[in-house]
BALOBA-1460 file (C-alpha; in Angstrom, 3 decimals):
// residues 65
<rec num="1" residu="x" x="129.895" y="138.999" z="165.527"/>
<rec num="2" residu="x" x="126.707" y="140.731" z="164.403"/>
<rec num="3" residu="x" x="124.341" y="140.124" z="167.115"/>
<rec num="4" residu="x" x="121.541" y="141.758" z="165.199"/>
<rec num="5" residu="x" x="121.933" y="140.146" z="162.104"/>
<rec num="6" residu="x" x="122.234" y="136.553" z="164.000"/>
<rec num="7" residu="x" x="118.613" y="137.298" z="166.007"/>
<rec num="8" residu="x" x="116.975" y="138.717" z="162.674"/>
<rec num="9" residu="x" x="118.067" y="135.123" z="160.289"/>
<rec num="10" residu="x" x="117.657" y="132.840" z="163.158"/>
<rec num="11" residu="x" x="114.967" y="133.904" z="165.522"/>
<rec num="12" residu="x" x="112.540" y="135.289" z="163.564"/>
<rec num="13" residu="x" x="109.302" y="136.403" z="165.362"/>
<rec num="14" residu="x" x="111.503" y="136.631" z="168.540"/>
<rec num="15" residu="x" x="111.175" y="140.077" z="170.234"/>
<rec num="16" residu="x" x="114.278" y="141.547" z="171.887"/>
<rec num="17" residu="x" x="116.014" y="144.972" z="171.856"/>
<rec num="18" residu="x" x="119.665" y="145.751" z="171.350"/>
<rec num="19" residu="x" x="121.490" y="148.335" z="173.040"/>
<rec num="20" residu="x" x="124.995" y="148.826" z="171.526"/>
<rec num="21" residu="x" x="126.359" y="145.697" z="169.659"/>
<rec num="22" residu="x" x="127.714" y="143.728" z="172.538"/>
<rec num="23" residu="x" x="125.438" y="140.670" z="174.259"/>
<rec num="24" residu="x" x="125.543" y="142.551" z="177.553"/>
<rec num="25" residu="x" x="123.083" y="145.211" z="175.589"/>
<rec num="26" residu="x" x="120.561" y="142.411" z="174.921"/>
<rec num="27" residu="x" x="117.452" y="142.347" z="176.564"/>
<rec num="28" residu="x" x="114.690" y="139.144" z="175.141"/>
<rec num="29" residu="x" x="111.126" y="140.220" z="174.914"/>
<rec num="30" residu="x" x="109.709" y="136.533" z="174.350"/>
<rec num="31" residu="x" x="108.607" y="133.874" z="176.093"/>
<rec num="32" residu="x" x="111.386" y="131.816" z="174.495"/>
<rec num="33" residu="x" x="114.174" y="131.683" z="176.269"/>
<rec num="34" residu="x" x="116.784" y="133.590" z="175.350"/>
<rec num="35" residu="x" x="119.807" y="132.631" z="173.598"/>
<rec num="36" residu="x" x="123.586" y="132.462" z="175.179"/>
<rec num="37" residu="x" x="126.000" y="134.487" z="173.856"/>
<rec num="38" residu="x" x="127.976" y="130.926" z="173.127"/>
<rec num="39" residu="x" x="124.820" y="130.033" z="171.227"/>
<rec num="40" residu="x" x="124.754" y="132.929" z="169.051"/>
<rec num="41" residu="x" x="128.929" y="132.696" z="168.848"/>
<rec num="42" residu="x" x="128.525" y="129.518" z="167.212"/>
<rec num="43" residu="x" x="125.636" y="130.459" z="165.031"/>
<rec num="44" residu="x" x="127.893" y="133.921" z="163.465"/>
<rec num="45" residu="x" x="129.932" y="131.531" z="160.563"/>
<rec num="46" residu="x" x="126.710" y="130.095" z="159.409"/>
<rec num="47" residu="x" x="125.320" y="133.820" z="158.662"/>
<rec num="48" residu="x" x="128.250" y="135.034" z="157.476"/>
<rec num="49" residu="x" x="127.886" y="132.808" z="155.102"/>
<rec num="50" residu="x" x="124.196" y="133.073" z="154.306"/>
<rec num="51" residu="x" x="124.994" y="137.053" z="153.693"/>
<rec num="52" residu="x" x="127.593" y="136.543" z="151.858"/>
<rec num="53" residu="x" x="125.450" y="133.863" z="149.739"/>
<rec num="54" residu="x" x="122.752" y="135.910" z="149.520"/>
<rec num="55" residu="x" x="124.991" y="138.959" z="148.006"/>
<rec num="56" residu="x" x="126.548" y="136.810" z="145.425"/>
<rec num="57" residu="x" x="123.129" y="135.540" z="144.155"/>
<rec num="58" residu="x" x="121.880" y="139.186" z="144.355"/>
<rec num="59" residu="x" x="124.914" y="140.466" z="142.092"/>
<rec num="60" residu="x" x="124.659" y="137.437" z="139.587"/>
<rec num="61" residu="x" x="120.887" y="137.901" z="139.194"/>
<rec num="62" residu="x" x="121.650" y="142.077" z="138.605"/>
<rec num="63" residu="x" x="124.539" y="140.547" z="135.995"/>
<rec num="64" residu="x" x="122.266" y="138.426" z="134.013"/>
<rec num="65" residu="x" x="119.929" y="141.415" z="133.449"/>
């Protein structure tokens, strides 16, 4: 799981700080309150597959040129 990637797609504006790549290394800047490490567990296939979406559009667009 790419806890990075998971805060930058779904909480966008949110302020937080990573240290390392494990939840433990999380510390939430915002107001909001911050999310579980369930929560962003269950978030991971759905941006997987956004990335992987989004890299298969880039290639087919750079393959049309």
């Amino acid at each position: 799981m790419d806890i990075a990637t998971i805060l930058t797609r779904k909480y966008a504006g949110a302020e937080w700080t990573l240290y390392g790549e494990e939840y433990a290394g999380l510390e939430w800047l915002s107001d909001s309150p911050k999310p579980t490490e369930a929560e962003l567990e269950a978030l991971w296939p759905t941006v997987q597959y956004e990335v992987a979406y989004a890299q298969v559009e880039q290639a087919r667009q750079v393959a049309y040129q």
